[in-house]
N, C-alpha and C positions, 0 to 999 in steps of 0.2 A: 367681737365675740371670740376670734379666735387667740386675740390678744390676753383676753381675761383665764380663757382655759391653760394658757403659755404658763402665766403668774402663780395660778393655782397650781399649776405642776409645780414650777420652781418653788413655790413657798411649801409646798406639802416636802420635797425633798429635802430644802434648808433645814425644816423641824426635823424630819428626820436622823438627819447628819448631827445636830448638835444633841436630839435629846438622848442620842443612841440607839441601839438596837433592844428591841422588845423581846425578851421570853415570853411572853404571851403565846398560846397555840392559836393555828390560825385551822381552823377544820375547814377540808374539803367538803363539799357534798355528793354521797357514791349515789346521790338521787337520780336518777335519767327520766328522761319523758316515756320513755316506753317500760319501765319501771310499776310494776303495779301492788309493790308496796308503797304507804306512806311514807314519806320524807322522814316522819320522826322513827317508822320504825326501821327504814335502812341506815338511819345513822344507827338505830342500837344495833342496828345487827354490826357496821364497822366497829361499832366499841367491843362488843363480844368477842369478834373475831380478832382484834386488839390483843384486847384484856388475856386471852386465851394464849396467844402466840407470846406475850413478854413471860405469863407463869413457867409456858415451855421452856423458854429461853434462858430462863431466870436458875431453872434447876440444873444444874450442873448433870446429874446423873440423865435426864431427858434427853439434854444435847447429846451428849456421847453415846446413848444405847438406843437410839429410836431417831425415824426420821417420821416426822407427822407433819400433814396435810390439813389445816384448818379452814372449813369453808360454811360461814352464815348466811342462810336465808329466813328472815320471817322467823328469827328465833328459833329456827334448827340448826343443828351444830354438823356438819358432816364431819368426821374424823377418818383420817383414810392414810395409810401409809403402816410403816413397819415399828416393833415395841422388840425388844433382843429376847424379853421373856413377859410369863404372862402377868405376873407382877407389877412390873413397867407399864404396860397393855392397862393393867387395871387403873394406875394411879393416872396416866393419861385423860381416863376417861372421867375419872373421878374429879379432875383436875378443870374439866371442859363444866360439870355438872353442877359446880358452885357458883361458877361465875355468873353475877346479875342479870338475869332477863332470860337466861336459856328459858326455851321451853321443851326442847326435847334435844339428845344426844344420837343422832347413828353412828354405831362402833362400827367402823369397815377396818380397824387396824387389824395386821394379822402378826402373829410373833414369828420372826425372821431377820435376818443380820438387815439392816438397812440401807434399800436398794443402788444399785451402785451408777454414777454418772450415763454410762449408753442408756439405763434402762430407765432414767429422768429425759435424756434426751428423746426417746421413742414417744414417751408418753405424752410430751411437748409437739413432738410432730403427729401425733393423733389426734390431740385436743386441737390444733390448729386445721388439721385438713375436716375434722367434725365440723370447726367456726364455719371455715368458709362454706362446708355442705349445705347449715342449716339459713344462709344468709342468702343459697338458691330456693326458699323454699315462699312464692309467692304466688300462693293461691289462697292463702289463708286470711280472710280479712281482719285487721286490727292486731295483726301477727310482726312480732320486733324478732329478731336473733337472735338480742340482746335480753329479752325474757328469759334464756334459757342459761343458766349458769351450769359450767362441763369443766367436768374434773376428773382426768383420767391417771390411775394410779396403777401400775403394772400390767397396761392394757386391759384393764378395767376401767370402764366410764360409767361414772355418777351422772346424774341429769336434775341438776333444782330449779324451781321456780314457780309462779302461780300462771297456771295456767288452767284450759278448759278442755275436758277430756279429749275434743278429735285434736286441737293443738300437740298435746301431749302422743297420740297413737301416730299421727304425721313425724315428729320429730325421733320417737322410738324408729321407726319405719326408715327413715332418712341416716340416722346414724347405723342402723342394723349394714346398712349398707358400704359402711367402710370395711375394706379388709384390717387383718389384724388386731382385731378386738377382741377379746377373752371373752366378756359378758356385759353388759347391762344394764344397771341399777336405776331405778329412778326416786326419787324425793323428792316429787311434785306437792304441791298444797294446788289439788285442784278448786275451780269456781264453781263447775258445776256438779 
């Protein structure tokens, strides 16, 4: 048996080697088990989130005057970061509002030169010391971490996910408790 699995490695690689390399995409799945959308709709939501970031990318005038924040859950769009005017600000949002499958847009961009390195790095150690806080939180039964998507933008925290109200008033409560947070936000799609 282990001889035949040997062979099929080596013959799956020979083909390999001679027929070349595939352009083909090979998709992840950002599905997890404690995930309580569907499979099909977290991959829309990666394509969204995708599709959203290359249009940014793609406009010359976005990269240079705006630093934005793209974040999909359940076909909500969270937008969060800085636009140099309100102009930029609009077409951003506008830009999130076309793309396939959105079903709603939260504008948190605010007009403001866009935020400088310490102040990406702060927010990086806020979103991380939130992770770890909310991954002591086990009293809750059927409760993942990983349910809670956190996105913290100039000491500001976003909070997405599907959850069920005392879930949600736990995790408020538990984040309230880090120093250095500005405010807030949440973008739950609750259950109940």
């Amino acid at each position: 048996m282990k001889n035949v699995k040997l062979l099929v490695v080596l013959f799956c690689t020979l083909a390999t080697l001679t027929a070349g390399c595939s352009t083909k995409k090979i998709r992840t799945n950002p599905h997890t088990a404690a995930d309580r959308r569907t499979m099909d709709m977290a991959e829309i939501d990666k394509d969204i989130e995708t599709d959203i970031k290359e249009n940014l990318r793609d406009d010359d005038e976005m990269r240079r005057f705006s630093h934005v924040n793209v974040t999909v859950y359940n076909g909500a769009v969270l937008l969060t970061g800085e636009a140099m005017n309100e102009v930029t600000k609009i077409k951003i949002v506008e830009m999130a509002r076309i793309v396939k499958n959105v079903k709603m847009v939260h504008d948190n961009l605010i007009v403001d030169y866009p935020s400088d390195n310490l102040s990406r790095a702060n927010d990086r150690r806020l979103m991380q010391n939130i992770k770890r806080a909310l991954a002591q939180i086990h009293d809750l039964p059927n409760f993942d971490p990983s349910l809670i998507r956190v996105v913290v933008e100039q000491s500001s925290v976003y909070l997405m996910g599907r959850v069920h109200r005392d879930e949600g008033t736990i995790v408020i409560n538990v984040v309230r408790l880090e120093p250095d947070i500005r405010q807030i936000i949440t973008v739950f799609d609750y259950l109940d």
